[in-house]
C-alpha distance (Angstrom), angle and dihedral (degrees) to the residues before:
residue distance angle dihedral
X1 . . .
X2 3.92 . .
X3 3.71 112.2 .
X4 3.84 121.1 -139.4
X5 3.90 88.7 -119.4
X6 3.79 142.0 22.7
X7 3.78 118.7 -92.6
X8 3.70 115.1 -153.5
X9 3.72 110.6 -179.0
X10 4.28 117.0 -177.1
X11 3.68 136.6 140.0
X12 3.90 88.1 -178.4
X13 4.12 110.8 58.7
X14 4.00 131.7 -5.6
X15 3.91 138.2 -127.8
X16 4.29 106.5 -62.8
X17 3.94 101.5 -159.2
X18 3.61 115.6 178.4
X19 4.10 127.6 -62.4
X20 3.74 126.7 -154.7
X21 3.38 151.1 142.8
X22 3.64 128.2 -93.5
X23 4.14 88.7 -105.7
X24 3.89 87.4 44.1
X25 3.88 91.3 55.0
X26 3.87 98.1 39.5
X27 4.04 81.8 56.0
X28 3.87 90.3 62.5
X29 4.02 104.7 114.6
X30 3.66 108.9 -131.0
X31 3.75 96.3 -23.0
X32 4.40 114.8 -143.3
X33 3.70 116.6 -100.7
X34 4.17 108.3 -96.0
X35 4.21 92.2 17.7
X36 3.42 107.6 159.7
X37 3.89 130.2 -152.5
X38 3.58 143.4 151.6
X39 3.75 121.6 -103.9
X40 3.89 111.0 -142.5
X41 3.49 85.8 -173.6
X42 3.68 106.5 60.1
X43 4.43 93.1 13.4
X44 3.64 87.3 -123.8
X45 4.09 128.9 131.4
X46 3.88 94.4 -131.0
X47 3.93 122.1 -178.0
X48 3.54 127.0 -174.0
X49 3.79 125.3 -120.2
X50 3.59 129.1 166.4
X51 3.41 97.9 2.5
X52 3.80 102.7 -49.3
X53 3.87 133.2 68.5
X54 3.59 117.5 -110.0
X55 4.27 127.9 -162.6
X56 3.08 113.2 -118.4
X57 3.65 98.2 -178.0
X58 3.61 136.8 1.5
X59 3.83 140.9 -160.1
X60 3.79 106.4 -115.4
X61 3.61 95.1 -150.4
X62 3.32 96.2 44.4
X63 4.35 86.7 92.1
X64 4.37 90.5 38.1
X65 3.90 107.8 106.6
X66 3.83 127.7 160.6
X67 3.51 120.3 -141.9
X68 3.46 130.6 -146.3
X69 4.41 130.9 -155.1
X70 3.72 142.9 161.0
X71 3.86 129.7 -166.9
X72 3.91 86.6 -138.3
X73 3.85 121.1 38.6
X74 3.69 89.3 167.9
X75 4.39 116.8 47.9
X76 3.92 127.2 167.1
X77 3.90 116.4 -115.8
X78 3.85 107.4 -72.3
X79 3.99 95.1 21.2
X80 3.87 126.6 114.1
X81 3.87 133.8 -115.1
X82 3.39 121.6 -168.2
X83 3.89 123.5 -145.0
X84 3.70 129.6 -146.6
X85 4.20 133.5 -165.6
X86 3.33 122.9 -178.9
X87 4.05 133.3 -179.8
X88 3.15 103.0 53.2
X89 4.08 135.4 95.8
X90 3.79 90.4 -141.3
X91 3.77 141.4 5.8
X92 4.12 151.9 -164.6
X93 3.72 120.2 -154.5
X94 4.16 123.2 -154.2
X95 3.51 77.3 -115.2
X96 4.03 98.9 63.1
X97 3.80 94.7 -107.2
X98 3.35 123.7 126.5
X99 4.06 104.4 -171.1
X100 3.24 119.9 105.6
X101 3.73 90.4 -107.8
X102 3.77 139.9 32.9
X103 3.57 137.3 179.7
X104 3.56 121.4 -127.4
X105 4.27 139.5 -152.5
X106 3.34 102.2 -174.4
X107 4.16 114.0 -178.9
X108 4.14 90.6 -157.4
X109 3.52 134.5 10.2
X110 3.31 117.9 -58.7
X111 3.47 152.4 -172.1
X112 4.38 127.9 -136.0
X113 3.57 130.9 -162.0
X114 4.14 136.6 -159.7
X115 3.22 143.8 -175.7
X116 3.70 124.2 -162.3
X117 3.98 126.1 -164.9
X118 4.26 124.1 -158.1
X119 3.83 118.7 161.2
X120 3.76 96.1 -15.9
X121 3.51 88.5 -55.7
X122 4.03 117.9 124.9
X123 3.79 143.3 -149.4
X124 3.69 151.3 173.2
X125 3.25 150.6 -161.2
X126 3.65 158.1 167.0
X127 4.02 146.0 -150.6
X128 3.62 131.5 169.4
X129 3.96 136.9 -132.5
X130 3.87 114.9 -144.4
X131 3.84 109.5 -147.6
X132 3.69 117.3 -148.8
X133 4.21 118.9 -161.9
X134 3.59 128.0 -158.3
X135 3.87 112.6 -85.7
X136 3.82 112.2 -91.8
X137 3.66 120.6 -127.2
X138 3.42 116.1 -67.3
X139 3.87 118.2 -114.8
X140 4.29 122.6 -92.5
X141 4.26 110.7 -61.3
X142 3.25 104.3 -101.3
X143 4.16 101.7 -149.7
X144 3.73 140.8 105.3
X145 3.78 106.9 -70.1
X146 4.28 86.8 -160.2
X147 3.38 128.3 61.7
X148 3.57 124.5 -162.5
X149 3.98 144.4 168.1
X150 3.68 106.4 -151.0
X151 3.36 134.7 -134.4
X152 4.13 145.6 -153.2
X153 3.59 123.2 -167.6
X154 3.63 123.3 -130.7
X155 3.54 102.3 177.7
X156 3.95 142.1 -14.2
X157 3.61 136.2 179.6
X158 3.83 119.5 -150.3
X159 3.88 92.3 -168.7
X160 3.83 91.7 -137.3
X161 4.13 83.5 147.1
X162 3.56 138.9 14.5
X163 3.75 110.0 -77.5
X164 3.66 97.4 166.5
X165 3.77 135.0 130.2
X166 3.47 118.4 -163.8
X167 3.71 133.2 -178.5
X168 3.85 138.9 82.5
X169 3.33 88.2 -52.3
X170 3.81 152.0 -13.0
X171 3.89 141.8 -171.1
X172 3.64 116.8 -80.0
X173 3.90 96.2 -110.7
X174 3.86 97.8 71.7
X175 4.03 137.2 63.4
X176 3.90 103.1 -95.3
X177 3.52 124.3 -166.6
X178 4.04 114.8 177.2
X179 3.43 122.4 -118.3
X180 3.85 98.9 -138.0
X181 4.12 122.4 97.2
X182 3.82 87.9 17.5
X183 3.51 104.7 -49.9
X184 4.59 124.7 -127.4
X185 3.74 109.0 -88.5
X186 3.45 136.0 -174.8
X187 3.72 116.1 -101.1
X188 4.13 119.0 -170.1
X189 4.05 91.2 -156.5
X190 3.85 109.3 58.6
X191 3.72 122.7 47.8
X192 3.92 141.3 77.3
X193 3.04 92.4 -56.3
X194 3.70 104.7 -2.3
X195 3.69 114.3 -69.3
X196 3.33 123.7 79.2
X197 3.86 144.0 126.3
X198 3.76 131.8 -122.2
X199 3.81 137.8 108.2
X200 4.34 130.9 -95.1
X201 3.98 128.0 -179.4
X202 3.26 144.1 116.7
X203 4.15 133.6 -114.9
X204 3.96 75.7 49.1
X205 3.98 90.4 -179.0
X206 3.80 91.2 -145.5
X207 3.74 87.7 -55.2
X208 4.08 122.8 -167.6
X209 4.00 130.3 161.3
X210 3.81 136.7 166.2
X211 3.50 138.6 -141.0
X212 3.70 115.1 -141.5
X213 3.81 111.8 -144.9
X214 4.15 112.2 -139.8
X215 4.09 110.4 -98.4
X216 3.48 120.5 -80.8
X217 3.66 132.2 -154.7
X218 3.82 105.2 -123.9
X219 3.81 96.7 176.3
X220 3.98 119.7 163.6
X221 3.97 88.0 -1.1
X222 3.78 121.7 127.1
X223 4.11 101.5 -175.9
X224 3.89 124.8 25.6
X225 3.61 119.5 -162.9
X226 4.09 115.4 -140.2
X227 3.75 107.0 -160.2
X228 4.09 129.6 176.7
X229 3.74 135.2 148.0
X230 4.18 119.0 -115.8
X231 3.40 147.4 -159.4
X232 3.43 118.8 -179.0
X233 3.99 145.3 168.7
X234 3.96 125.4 -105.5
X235 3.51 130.0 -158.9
X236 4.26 117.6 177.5
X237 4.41 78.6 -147.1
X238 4.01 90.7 59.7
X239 3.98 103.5 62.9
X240 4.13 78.9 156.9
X241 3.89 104.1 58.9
X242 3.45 102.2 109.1
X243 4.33 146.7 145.0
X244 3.97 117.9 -119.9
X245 3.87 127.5 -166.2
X246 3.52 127.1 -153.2
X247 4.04 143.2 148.4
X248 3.56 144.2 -146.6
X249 3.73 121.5 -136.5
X250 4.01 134.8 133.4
X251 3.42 81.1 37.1
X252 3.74 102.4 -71.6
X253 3.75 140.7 74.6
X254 3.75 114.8 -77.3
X255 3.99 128.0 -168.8
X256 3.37 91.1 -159.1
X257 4.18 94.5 153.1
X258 3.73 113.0 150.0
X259 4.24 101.0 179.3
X260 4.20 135.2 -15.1
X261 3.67 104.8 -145.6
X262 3.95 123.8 -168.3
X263 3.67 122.7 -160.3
X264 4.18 76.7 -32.0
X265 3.44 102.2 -55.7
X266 4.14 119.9 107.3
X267 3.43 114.9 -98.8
X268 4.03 100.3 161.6
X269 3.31 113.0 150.7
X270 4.12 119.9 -176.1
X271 3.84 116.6 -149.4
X272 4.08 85.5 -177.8
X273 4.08 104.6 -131.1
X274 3.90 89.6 12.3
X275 3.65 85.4 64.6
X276 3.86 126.4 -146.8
X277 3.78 144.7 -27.8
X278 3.64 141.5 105.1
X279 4.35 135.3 -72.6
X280 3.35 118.3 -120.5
X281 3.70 87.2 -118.4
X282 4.03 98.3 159.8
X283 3.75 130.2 16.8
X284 4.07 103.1 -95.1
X285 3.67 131.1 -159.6
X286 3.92 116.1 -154.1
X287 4.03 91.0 -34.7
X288 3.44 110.4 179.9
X289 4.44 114.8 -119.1
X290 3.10 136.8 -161.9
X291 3.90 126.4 -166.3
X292 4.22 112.2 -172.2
X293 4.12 111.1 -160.0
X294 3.71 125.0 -163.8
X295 3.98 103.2 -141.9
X296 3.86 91.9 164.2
X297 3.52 96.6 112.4
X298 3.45 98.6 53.8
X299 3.75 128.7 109.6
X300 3.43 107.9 -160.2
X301 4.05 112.0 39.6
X302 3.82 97.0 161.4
X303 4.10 88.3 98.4
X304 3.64 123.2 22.8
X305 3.58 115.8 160.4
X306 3.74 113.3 -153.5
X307 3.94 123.0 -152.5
X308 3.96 133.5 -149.5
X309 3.76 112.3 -164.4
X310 3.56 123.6 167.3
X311 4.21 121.8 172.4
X312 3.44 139.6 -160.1
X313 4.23 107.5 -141.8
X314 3.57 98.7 -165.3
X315 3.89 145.8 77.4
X316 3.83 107.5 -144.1
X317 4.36 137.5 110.6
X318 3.32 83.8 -101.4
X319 3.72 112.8 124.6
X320 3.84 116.9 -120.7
X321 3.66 108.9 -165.1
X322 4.06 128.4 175.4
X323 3.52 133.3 166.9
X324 3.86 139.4 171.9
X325 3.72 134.0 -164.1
X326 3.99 131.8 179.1
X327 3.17 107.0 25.4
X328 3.27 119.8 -168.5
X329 4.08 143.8 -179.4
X330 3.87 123.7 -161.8
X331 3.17 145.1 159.7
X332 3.68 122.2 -97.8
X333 3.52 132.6 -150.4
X334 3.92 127.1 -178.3
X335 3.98 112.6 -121.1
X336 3.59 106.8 173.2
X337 3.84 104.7 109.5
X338 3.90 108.0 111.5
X339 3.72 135.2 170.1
X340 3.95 126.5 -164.6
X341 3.64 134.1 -174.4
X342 3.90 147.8 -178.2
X343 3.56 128.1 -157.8
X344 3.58 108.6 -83.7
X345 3.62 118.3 -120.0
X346 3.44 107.8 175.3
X347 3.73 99.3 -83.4
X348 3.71 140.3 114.9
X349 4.23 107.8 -98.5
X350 4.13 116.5 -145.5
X351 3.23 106.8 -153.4
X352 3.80 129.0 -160.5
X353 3.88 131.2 166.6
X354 4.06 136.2 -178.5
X355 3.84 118.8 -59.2
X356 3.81 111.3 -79.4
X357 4.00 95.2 24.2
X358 3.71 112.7 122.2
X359 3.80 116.3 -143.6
X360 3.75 104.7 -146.5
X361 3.81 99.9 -177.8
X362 3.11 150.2 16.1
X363 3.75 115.1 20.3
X364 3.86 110.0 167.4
X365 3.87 96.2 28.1
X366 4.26 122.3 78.4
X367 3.97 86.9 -107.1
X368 3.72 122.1 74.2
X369 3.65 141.3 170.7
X370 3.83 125.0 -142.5
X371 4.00 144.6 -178.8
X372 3.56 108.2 -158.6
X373 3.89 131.2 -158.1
X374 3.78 132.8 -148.4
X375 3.84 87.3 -73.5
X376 4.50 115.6 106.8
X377 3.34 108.5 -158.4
X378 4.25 141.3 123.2
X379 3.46 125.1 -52.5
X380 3.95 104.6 -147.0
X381 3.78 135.1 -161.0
X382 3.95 127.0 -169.1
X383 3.88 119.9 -173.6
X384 3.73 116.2 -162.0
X385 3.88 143.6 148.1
X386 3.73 140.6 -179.6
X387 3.99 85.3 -37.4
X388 3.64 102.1 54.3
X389 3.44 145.6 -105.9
X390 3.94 117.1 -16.7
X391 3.70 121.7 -158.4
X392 3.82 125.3 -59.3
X393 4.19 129.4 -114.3
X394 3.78 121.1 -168.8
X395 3.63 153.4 175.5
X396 3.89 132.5 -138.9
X397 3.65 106.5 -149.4
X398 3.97 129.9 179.7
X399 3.35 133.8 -124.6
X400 4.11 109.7 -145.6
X401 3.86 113.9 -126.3
């Protein structure tokens, strides 16, 4: 007997009618009046009657989502976020709370949960707090600890004889001290060690006289380095006693002094046209000088004759004395360029070196390049970011004499 309607009797499963998208539905051709599906898309049971499908029920909660913000997705170590949910009538955070915001600490990145109720309906979710630390110290400086100009010797005299010519004049290949206003003469007693020349006496009758050094070839140089050891007299009455350095080259007199150095402190001491030297401004005992020329301006370097000329400017029985010993003449080359590094680790790099250095390059990265000065002292790195300053690596390095 066929029944009027269809019977379906279980107590195990249900009816499974179709489910689709909306796209899967809207692909139906020509679709039967009253067929029913269910719309994954909108969770409705839709059917389709006179020529358009129609819900027929929907799942309330279907449209109910929570929502989660922060006004700080990124905090330093031991700062404070604070979290926000919204569209829901009540709520229950991973961390047990159950307002609709909290305010969170968290010591490391981290991730929070919650879950929001309305009508029976639930929802979740989730947002995370990135947790940034201090920078750690960076790793050792790596960078020359020593600094030093270098030098190569041209010629030197010991004075352990006489090598003096004296005279009017004398050829340009030998040491030549002029006989006029008592000339410089070797002496086998004083020096450092004994040997040396110079001049002492008294009624001095504003007395001054050089010693001409034999020529040197100076070819392809830039800086020459005049060095000698001293011992001199001082008298608080003879503010004028005093050494002066000159040369001759291009065939003229140049004052081409750049620095007078005593036992590596600066003594330079400009007399304007009389050119450069040092005061006898203590009594010294075989102090070390040294006298820095700029020759890179001249043409012809092949014979430079350098001078030594110190003077007495007073009349008095007070005995003048001065005497020098190994002298020497070298070449003299600049080495004070530097660069130092860490490891970079993604941070920032503050950089800061002794007084006087310059850093050319570099600041804020782990490379830098420097020019340093006379002055030893630490070379100092920083890292830090958005949190601050992390802690501080450095480097002692030396400055030769």
């Amino acid at each position: 007997m066929l029944l009027p309607y269809l019977d379906i009797k279980s107590t195990t499963g249900g009816l499974l009618i179709p489910r689709m998208t909306t796209t899967q539905r809207d692909a139906i051709s020509s679709p039967a009046q009253s067929l029913l599906i269910f719309n994954t898309t909108t969770t409705c049971f839709e059917t389709f009657v006179n020529g358009q499908w129609k819900p027929l029920w929907c799942d309330p909660c279907s449209i109910f989502n929570i929502t989660v913000s922060t006004n700080l997705d990124t905090i330093c170590e031991g700062d404070s976020a604070i979290l926000s949910a919204s569209s829901a009538n009540s709520y229950l955070w991973s961390t047990g709370d159950t307002n609709n915001f909290i305010l969170v600490s968290p010591s490391a990145t981290s991730i929070y949960y919650v879950s929001g109720t309305n009508n029976g309906c639930i929802d979740e979710d989730s947002i995370q707090i990135y947790v940034n630390t201090l920078p750690s110290q960076p790793s050792n400086i790596n960078g020359p600890t020593v600094l030093c100009n270098s030098y190569s010797i041209i010629s030197t005299e010991e004075f352990n004889s006489d090598v003096l010519v004296h005279g009017t004049s004398a050829p340009t290949t030998v040491w030549f001290a002029p006989s006029y206003n008592t000339p410089i003469s070797y002496n086998s007693i004083n020096g450092c060690p004994p040997g040396s020349i110079g001049y002492s006496g008294s009624w001095n009758n504003y007395w001054g006289n050089f010693v001409r050094l034999p020529e040197l070839n100076c070819n392809s140089l830039d800086t020459i380095s005049l060095s000698f050891d001293v011992s001199h007299s001082y008298f608080d009455t003879h503010p004028n006693d005093w050494c002066r350095f000159y040369m001759w080259a291009d065939n003229a007199y140049k004052h081409n002094v750049i620095s007078v150095k005593i036992d590596n402190v600066d003594h330079t001491y400009d007399a304007g046209v009389n050119g450069k030297g040092f005061k006898f401004s203590e009594e010294r005992s075989c102090a070390h000088v040294e006298v820095l020329f700029d020759i890179s301006n001249i043409v012809n370097k092949s014979n430079i004759l350098f001078y030594i000329e110190p003077s007495c400017g007073y009349n008095d029985s007070k005995t003048f004395y001065v005497w020098f010993d190994n002298i020497s003449v070298s070449s003299y080359t600049v080495n004070n360029n530097a660069v130092y590094s860490v490891t970079d680790e993604g941070f920032i790099y503050n950089w800061s070196v002794p007084t006087g250095w310059i850093i050319n390059s570099g600041q804020n990265t782990n490379v830098i390049n420097v020019t340093a000065n006379n002055n030893s002292g630490f070379v100092t790195v920083t890292p830090y970011n958005d949190c601050g300053d992390g802690p501080s690596s450095n480097i002692y390095v030396e400055i030769c004499p």
